[in-house]
N, C-alpha and C positions, 0 to 999 in steps of 0.2 A: 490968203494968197501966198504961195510959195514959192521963193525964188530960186528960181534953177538953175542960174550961176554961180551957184554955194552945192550945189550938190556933185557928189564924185560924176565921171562922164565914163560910160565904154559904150563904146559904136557896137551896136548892133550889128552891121555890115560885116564888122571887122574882127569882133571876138570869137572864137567859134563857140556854138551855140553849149557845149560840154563844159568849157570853163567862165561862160558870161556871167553867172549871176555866183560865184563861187569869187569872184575878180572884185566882181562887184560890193561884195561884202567886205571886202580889203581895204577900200579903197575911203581917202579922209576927203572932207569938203572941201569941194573944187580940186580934187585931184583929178586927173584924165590919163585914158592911155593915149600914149603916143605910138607905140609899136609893139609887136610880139614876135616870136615865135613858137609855133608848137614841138615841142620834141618827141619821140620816140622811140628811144632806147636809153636803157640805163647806163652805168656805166662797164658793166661784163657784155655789154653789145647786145642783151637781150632786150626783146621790146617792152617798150614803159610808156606811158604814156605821162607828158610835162606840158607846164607851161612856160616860159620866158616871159616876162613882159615890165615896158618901161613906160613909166608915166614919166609927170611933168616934175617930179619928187624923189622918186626912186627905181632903183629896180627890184624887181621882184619874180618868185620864184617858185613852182609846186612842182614834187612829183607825184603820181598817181597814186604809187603803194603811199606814201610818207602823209598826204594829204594835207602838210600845213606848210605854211607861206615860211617864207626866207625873204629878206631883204635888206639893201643895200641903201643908204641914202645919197642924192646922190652928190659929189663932192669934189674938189681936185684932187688929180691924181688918179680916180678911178676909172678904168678905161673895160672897156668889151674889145676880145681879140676874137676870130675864128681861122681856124683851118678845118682842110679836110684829107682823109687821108684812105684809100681803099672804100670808096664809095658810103665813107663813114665822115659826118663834120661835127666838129667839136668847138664848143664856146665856150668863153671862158672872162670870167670878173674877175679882173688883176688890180692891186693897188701899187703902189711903189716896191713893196717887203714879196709877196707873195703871189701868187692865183687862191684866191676866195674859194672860187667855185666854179663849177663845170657841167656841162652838159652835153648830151650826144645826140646825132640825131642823122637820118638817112639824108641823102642826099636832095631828096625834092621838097626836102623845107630851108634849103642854100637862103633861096629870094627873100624869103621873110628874115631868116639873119641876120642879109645881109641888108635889109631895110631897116631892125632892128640897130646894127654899127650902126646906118649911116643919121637915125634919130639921137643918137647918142651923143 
């Protein structure tokens, strides 16, 4: 019998179906996502395709061309910021020193963003 409250979690519902078993491979026992968003644009504003996403541990990070994870654990101090500027919004992992890293993305992935802040 296997217990399945040891094992990583991502919702079905909720991953889109492109990055779920990709996420999923990432992802340590009993790790879960808590929110994402999907990106699409790099950062010369051309289209790319990304993920965002935070679990109960970390954030974490792909883009389409690069294909391997980045992450972040997560910690005091580290904060998620967004704007947007010319129908363009950008996210961003800031520590106390710097901005980590950034992401672009059109404007009608805003709601998952900003769902993304507000798990944060």
């Amino acid at each position: 019998m296997t217990d399945t409250t040891l094992l990583p979690t991502v919702d079905e519902r909720s991953v889109p179906a492109l990055w779920r078993d990709q996420i999923q491979s990432q992802l340590a026992a009993s790790e879960r996502v808590l929110a994402w968003v999907q990106t699409d644009l790099d950062q010369r504003l051309h289209f790319e395709r990304g993920l965002v996403a935070l679990t109960n541990l970390r954030l974490m990070a792909c883009r389409e061309s690069g294909g391997s994870w980045t992450q972040w654990p997560l910690q005091p101090g580290l904060s998620l910021r967004k704007r947007d500027h010319a129908a363009v919004g950008t996210l961003e992992i800031v520590d106390a020193n710097a901005c980590l890293d950034s992401w672009r993305y059109t404007l009608g992935h805003d709601p998952s963003a900003q769902r993304l802040i507000d798990a944060h």
